[in-house]
PyMOL Python script that loads the backbone (N, CA, C, O; Angstrom):
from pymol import cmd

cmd.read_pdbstr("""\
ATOM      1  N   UNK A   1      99.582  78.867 111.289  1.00  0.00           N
ATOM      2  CA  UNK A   1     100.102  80.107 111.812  1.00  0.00           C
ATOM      3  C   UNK A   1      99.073  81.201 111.540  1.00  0.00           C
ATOM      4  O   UNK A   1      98.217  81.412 112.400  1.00  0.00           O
ATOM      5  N   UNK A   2      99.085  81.888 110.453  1.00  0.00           N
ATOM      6  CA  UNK A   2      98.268  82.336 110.311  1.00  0.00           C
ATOM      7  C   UNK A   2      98.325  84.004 110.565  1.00  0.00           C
ATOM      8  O   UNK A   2      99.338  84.455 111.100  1.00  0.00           O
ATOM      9  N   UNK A   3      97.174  84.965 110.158  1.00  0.00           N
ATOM     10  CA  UNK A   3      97.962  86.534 110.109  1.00  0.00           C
ATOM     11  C   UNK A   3      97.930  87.018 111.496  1.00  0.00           C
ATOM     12  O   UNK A   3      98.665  87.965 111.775  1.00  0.00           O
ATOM     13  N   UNK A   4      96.945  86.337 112.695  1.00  0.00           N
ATOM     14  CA  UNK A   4      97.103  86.750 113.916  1.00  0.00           C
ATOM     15  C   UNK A   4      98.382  86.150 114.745  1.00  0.00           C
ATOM     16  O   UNK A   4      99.017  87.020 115.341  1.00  0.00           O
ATOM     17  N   UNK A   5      98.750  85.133 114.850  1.00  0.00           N
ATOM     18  CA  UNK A   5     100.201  85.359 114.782  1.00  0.00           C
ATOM     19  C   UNK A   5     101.462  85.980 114.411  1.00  0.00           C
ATOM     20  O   UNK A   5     102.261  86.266 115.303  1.00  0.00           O
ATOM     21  N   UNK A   6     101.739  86.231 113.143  1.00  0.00           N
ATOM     22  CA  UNK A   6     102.152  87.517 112.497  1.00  0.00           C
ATOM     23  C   UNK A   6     101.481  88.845 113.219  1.00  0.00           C
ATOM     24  O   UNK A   6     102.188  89.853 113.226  1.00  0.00           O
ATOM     25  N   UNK A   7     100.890  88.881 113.492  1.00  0.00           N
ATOM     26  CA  UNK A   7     100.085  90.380 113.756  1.00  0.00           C
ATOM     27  C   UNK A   7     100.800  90.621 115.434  1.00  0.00           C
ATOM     28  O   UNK A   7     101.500  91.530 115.879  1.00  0.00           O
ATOM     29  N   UNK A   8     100.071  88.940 116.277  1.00  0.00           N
ATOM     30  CA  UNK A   8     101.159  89.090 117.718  1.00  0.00           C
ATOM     31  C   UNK A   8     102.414  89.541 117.370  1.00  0.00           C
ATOM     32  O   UNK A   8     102.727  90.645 117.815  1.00  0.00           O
ATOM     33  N   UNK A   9     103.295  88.886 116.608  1.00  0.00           N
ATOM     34  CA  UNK A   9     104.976  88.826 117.041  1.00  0.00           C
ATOM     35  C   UNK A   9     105.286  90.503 116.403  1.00  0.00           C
ATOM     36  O   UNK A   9     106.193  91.198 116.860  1.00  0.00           O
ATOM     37  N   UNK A  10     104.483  90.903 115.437  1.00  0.00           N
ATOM     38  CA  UNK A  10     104.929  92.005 115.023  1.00  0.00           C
ATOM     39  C   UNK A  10     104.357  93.509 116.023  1.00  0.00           C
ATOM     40  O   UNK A  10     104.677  94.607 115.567  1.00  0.00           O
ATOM     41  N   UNK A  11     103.505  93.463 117.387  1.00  0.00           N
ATOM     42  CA  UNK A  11     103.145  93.970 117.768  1.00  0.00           C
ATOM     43  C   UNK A  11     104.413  94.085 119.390  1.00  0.00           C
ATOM     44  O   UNK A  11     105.060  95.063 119.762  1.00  0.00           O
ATOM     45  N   UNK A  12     104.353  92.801 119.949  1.00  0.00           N
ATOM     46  CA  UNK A  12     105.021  92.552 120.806  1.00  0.00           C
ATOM     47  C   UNK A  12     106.564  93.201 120.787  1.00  0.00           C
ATOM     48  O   UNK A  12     107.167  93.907 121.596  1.00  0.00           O
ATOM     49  N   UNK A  13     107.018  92.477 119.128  1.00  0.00           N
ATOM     50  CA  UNK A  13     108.402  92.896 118.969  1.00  0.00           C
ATOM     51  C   UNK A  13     108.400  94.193 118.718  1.00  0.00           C
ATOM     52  O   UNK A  13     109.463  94.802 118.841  1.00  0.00           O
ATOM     53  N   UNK A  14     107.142  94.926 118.291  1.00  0.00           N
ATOM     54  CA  UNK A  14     107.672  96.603 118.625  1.00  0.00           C
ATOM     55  C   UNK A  14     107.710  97.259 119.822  1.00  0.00           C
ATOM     56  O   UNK A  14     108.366  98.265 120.094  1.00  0.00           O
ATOM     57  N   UNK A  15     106.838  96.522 120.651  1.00  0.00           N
ATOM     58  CA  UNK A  15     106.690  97.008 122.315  1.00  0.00           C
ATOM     59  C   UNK A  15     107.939  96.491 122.853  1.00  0.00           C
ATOM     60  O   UNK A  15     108.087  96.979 123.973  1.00  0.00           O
ATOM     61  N   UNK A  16     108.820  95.786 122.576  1.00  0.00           N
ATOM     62  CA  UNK A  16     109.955  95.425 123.181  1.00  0.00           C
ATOM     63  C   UNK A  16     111.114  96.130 122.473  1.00  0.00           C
ATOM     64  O   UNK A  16     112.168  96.445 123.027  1.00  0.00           O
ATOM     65  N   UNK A  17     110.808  96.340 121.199  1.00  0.00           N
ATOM     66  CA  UNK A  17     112.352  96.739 120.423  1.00  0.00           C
ATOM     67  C   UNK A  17     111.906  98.931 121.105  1.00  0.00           C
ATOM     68  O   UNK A  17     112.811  99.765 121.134  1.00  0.00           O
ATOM     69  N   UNK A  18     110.842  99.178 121.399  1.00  0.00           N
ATOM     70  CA  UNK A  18     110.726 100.922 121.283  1.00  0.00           C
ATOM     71  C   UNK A  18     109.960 100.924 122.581  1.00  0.00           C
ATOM     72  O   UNK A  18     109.569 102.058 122.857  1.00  0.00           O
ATOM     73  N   UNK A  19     109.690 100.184 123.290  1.00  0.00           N
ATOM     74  CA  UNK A  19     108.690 100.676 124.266  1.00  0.00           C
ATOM     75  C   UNK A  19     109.259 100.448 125.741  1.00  0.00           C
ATOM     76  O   UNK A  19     109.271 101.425 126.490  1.00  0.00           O
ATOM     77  N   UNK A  20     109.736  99.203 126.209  1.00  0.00           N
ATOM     78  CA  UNK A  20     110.840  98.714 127.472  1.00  0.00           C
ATOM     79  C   UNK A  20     112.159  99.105 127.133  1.00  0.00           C
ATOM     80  O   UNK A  20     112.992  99.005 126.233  1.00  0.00           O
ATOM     81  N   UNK A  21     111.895  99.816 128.764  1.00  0.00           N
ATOM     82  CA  UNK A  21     113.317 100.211 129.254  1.00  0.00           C
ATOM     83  C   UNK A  21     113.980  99.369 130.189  1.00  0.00           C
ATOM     84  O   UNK A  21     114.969  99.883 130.710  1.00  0.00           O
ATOM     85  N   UNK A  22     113.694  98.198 130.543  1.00  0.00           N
ATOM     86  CA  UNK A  22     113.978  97.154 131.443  1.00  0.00           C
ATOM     87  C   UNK A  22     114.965  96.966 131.008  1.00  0.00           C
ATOM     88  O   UNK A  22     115.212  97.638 130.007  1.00  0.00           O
ATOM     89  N   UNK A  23     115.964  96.069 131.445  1.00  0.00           N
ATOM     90  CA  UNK A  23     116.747  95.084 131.604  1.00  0.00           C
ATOM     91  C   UNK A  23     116.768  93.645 132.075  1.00  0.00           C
ATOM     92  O   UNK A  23     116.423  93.279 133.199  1.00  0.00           O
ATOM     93  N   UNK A  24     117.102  93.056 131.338  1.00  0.00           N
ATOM     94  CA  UNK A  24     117.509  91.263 132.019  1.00  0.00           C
ATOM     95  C   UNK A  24     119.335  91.134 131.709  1.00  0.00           C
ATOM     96  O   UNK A  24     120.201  91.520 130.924  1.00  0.00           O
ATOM     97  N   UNK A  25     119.184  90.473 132.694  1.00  0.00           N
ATOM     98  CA  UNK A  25     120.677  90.200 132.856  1.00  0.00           C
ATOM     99  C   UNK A  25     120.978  89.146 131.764  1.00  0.00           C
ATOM    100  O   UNK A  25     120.305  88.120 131.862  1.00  0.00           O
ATOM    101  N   UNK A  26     122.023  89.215 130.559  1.00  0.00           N
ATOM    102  CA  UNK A  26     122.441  88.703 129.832  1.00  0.00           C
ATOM    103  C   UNK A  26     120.994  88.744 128.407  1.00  0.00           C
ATOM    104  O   UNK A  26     121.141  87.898 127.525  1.00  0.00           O
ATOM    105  N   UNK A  27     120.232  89.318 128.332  1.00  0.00           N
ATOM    106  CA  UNK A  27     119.399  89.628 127.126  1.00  0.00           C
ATOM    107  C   UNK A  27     119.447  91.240 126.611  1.00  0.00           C
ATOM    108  O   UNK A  27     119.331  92.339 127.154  1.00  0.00           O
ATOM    109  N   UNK A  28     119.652  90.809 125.446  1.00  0.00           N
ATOM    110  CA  UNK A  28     118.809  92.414 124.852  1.00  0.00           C
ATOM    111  C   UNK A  28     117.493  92.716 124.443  1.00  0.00           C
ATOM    112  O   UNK A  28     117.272  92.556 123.242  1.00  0.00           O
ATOM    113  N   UNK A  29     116.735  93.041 125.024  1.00  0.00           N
ATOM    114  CA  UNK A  29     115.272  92.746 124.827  1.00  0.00           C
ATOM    115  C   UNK A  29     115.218  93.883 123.670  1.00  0.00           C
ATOM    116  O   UNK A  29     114.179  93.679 123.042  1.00  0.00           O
ATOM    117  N   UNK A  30     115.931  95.029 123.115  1.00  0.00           N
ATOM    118  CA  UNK A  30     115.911  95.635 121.716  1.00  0.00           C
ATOM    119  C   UNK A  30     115.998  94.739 120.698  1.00  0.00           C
ATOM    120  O   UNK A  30     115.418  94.768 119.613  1.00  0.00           O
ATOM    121  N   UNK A  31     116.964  93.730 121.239  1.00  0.00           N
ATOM    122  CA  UNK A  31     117.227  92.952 119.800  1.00  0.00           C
ATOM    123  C   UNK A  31     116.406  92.455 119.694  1.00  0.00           C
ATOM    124  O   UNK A  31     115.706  92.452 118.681  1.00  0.00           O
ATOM    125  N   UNK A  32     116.199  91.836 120.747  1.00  0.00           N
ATOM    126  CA  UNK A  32     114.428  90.562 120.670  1.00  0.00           C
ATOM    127  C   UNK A  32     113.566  91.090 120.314  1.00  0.00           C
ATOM    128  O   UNK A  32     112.819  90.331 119.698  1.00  0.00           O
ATOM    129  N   UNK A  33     113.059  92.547 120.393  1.00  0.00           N
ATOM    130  CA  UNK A  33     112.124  92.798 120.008  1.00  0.00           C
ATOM    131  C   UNK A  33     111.983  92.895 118.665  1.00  0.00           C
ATOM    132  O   UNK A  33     110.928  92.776 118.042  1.00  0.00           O
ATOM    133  N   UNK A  34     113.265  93.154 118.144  1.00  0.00           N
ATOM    134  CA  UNK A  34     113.588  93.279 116.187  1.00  0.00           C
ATOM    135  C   UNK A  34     113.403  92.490 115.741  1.00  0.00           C
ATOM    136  O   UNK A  34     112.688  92.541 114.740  1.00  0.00           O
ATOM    137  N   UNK A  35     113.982  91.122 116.245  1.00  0.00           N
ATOM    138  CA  UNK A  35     114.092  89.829 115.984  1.00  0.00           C
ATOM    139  C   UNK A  35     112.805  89.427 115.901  1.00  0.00           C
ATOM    140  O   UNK A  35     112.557  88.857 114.838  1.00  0.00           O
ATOM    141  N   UNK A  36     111.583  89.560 116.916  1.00  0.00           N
ATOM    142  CA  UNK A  36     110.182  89.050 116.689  1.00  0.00           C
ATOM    143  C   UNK A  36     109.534  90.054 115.891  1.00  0.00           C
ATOM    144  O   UNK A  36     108.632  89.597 115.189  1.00  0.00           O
ATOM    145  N   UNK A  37     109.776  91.555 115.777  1.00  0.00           N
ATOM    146  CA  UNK A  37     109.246  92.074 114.746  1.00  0.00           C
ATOM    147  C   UNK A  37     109.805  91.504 113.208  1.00  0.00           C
ATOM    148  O   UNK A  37     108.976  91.443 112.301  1.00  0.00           O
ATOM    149  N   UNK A  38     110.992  91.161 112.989  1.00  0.00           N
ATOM    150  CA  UNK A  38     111.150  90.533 111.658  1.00  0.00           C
ATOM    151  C   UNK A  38     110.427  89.233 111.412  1.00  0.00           C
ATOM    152  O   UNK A  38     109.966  88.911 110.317  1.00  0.00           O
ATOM    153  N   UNK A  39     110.369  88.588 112.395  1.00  0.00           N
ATOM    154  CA  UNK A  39     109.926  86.884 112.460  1.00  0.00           C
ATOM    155  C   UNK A  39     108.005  87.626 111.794  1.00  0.00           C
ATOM    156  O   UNK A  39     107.538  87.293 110.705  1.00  0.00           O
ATOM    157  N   UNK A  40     107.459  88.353 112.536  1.00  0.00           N
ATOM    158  CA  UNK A  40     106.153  88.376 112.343  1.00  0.00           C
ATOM    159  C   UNK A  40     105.788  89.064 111.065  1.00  0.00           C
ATOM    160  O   UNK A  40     104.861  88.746 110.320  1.00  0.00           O
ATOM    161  N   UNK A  41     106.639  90.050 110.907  1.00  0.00           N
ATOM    162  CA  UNK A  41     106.352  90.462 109.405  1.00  0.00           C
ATOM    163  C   UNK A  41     106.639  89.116 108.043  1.00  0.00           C
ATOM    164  O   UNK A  41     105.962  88.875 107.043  1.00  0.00           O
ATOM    165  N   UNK A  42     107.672  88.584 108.458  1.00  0.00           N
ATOM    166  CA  UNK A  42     107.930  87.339 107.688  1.00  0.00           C
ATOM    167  C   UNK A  42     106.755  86.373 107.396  1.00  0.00           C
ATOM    168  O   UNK A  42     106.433  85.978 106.275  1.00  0.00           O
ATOM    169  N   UNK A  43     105.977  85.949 108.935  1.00  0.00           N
ATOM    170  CA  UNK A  43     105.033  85.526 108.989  1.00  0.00           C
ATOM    171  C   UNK A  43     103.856  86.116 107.897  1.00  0.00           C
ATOM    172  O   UNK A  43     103.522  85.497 106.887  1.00  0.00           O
ATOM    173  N   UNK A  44     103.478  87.015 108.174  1.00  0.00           N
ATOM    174  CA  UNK A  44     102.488  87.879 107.458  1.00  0.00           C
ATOM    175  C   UNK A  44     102.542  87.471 106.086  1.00  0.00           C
ATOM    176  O   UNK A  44     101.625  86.945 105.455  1.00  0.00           O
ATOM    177  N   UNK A  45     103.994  87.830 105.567  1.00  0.00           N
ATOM    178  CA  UNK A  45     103.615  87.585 104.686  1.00  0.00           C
ATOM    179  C   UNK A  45     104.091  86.735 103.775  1.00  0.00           C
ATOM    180  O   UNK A  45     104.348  87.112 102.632  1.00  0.00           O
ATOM    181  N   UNK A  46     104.335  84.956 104.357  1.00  0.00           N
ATOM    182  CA  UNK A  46     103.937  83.733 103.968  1.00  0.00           C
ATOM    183  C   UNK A  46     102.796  83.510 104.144  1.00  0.00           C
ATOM    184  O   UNK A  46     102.293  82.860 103.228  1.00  0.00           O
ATOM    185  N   UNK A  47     102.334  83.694 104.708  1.00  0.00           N
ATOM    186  CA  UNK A  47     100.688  83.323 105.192  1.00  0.00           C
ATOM    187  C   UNK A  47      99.869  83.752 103.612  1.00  0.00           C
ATOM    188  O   UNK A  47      99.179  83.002 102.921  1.00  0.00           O
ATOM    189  N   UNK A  48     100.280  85.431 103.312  1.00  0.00           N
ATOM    190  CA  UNK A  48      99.795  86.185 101.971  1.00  0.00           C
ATOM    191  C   UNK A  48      99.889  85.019 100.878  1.00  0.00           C
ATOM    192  O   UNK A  48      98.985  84.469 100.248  1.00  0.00           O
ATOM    193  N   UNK A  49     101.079  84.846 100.858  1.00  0.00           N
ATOM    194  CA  UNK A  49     101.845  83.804  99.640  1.00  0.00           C
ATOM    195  C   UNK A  49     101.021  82.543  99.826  1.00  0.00           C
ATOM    196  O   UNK A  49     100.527  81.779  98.995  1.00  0.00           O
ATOM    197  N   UNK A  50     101.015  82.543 100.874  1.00  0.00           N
ATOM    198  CA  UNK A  50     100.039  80.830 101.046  1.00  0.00           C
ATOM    199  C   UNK A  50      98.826  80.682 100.627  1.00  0.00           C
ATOM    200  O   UNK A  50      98.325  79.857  99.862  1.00  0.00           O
ATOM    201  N   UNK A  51      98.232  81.902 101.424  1.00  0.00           N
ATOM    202  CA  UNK A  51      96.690  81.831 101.119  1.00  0.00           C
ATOM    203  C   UNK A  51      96.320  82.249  99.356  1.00  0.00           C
ATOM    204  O   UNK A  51      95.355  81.860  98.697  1.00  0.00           O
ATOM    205  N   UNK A  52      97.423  83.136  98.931  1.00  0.00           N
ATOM    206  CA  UNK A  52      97.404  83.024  97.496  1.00  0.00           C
ATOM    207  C   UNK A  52      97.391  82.206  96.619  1.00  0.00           C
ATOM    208  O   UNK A  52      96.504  81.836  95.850  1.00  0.00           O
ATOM    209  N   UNK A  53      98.700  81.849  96.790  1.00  0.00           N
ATOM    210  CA  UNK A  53      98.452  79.932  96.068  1.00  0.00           C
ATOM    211  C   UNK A  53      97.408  79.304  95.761  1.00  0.00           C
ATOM    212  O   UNK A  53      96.882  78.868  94.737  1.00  0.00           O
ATOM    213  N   UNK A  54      97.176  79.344  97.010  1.00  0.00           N
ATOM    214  CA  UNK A  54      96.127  77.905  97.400  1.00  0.00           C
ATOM    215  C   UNK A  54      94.542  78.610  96.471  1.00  0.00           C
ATOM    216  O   UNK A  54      93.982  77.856  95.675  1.00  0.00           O
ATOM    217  N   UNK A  55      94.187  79.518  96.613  1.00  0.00           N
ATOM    218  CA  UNK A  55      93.292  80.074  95.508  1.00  0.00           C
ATOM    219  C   UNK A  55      93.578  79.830  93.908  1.00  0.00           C
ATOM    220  O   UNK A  55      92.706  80.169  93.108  1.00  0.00           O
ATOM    221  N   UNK A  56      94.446  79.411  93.581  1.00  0.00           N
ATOM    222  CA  UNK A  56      94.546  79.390  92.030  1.00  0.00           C
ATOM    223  C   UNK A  56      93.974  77.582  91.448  1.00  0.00           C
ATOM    224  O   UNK A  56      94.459  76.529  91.864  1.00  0.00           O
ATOM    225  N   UNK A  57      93.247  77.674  90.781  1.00  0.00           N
ATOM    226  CA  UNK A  57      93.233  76.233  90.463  1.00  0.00           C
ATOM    227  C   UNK A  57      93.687  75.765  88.875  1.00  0.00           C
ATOM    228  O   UNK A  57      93.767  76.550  87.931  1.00  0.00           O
ATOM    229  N   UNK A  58      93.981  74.198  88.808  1.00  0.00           N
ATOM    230  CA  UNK A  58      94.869  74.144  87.971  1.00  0.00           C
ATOM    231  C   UNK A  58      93.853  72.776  87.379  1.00  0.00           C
ATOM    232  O   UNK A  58      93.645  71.686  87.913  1.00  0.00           O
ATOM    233  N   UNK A  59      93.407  73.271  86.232  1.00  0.00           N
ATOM    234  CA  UNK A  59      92.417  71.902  85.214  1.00  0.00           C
ATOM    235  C   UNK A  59      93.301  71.042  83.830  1.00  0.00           C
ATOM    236  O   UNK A  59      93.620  71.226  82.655  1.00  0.00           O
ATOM    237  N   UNK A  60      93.355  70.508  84.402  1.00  0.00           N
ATOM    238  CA  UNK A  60      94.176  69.458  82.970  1.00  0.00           C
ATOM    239  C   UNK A  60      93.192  68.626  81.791  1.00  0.00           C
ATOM    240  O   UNK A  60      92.128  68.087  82.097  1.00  0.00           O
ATOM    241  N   UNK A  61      93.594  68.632  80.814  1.00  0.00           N
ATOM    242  CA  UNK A  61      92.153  68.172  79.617  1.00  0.00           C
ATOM    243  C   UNK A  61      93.088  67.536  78.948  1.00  0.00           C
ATOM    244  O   UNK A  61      94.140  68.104  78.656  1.00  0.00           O
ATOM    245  N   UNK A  62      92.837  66.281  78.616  1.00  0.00           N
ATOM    246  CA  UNK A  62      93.143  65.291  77.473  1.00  0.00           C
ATOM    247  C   UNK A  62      93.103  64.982  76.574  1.00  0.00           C
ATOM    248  O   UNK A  62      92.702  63.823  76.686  1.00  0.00           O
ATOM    249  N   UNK A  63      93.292  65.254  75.229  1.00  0.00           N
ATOM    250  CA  UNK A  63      92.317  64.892  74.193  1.00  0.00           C
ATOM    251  C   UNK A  63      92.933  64.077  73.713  1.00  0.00           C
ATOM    252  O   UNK A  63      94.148  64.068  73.905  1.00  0.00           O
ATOM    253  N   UNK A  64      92.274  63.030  72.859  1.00  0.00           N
ATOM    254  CA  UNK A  64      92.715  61.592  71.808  1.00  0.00           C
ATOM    255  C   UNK A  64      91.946  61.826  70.953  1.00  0.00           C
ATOM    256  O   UNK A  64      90.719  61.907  70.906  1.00  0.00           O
ATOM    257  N   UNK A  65      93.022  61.975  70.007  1.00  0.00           N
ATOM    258  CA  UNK A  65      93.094  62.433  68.460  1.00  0.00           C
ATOM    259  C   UNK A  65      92.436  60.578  67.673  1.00  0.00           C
ATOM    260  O   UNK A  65      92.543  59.463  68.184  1.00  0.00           O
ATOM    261  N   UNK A  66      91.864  60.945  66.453  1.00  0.00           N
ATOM    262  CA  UNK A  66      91.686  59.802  65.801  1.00  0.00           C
ATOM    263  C   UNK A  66      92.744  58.833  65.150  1.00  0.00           C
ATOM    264  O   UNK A  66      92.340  57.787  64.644  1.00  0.00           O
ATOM    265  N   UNK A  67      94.253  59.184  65.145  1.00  0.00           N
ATOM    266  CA  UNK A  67      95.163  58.578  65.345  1.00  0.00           C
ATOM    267  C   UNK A  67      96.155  57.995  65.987  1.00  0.00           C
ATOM    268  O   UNK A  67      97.234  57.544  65.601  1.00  0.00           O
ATOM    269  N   UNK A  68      95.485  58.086  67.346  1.00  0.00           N
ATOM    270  CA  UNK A  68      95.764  57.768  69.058  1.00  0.00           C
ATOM    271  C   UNK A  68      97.021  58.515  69.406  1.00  0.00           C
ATOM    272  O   UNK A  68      97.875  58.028  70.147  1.00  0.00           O
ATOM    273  N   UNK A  69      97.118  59.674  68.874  1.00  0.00           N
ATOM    274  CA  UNK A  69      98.085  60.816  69.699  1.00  0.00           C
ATOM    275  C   UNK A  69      96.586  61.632  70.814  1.00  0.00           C
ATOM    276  O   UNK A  69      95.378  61.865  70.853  1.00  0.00           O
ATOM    277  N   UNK A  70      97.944  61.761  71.566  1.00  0.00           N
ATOM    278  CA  UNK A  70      97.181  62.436  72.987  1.00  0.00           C
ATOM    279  C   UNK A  70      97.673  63.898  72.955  1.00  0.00           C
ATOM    280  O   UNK A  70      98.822  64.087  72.555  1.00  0.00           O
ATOM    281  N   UNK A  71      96.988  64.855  73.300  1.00  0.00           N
ATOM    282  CA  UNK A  71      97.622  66.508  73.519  1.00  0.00           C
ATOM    283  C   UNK A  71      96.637  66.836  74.969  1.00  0.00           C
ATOM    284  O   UNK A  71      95.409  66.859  75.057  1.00  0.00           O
ATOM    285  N   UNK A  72      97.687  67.073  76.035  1.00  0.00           N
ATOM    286  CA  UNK A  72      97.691  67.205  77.176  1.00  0.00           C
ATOM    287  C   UNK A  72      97.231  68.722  77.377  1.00  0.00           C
ATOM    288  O   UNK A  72      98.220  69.235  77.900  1.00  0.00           O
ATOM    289  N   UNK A  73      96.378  69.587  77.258  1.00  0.00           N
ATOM    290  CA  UNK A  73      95.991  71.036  77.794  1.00  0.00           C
ATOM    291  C   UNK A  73      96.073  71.624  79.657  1.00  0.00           C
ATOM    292  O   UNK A  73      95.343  71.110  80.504  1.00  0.00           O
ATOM    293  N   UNK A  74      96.909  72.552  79.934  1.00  0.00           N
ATOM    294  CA  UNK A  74      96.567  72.754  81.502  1.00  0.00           C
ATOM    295  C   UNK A  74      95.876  73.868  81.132  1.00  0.00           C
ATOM    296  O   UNK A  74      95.874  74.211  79.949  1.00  0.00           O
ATOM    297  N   UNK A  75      95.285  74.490  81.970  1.00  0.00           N
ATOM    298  CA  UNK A  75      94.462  76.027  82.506  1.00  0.00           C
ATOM    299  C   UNK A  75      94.828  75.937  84.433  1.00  0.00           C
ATOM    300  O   UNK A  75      94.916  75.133  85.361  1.00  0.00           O
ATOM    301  N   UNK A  76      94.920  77.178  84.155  1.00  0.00           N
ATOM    302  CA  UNK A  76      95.331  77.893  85.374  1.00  0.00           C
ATOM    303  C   UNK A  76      94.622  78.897  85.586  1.00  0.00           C
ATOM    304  O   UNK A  76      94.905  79.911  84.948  1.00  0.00           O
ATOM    305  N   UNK A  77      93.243  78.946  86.747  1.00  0.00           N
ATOM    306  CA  UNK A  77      92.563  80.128  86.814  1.00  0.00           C
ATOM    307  C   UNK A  77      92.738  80.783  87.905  1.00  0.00           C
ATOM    308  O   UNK A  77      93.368  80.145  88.748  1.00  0.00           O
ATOM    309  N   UNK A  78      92.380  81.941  88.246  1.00  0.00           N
ATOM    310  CA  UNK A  78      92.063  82.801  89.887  1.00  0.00           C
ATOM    311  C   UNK A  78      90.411  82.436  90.229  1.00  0.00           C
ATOM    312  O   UNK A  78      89.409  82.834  89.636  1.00  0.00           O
ATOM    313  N   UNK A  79      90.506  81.671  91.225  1.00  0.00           N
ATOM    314  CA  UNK A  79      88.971  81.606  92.174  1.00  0.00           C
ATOM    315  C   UNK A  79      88.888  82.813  92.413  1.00  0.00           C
ATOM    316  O   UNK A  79      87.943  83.248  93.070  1.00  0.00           O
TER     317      UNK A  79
END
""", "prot")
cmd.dss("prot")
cmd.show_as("cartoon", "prot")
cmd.util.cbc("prot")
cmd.orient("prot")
């Protein structure tokens, strides 16, 4: 998906929810336009959350002790 998607639906759905004065028979193109402005802001910002994530990395370390106990270490950094 991605932020230019988000960026479409949130552009479109404002030109439809504030900008057309049209009509279709049996639609509300106000609502639709709210409706794709919420969908694209939503978008936006999973995409944020996603691309965030995915930047963090996660290192695991093992150590064996001279009495064969193990102690498991994580680290969690920001790339």
């Amino acid at each position: 998906m991605g932020y230019g998607l988000g960026a479409f639906l949130l552009v479109v759905g404002l030109v439809l929810a504030l900008a057309v004065q049209d009509s279709v028979s049996g639609v509300d193109l106000v609502m639709v336009g709210w409706i794709m402005t919420l969908v694209g802001i939503a978008v936006i910002i999973l995409t944020a959350v996603t691309m965030n994530s995915a930047r963090r990395a996660k290192s695991t370390a093992t150590t064996v002790h001279a009495d064969g106990t193990q102690t498991v270490s994580e680290r969690r950094t920001e790339i």
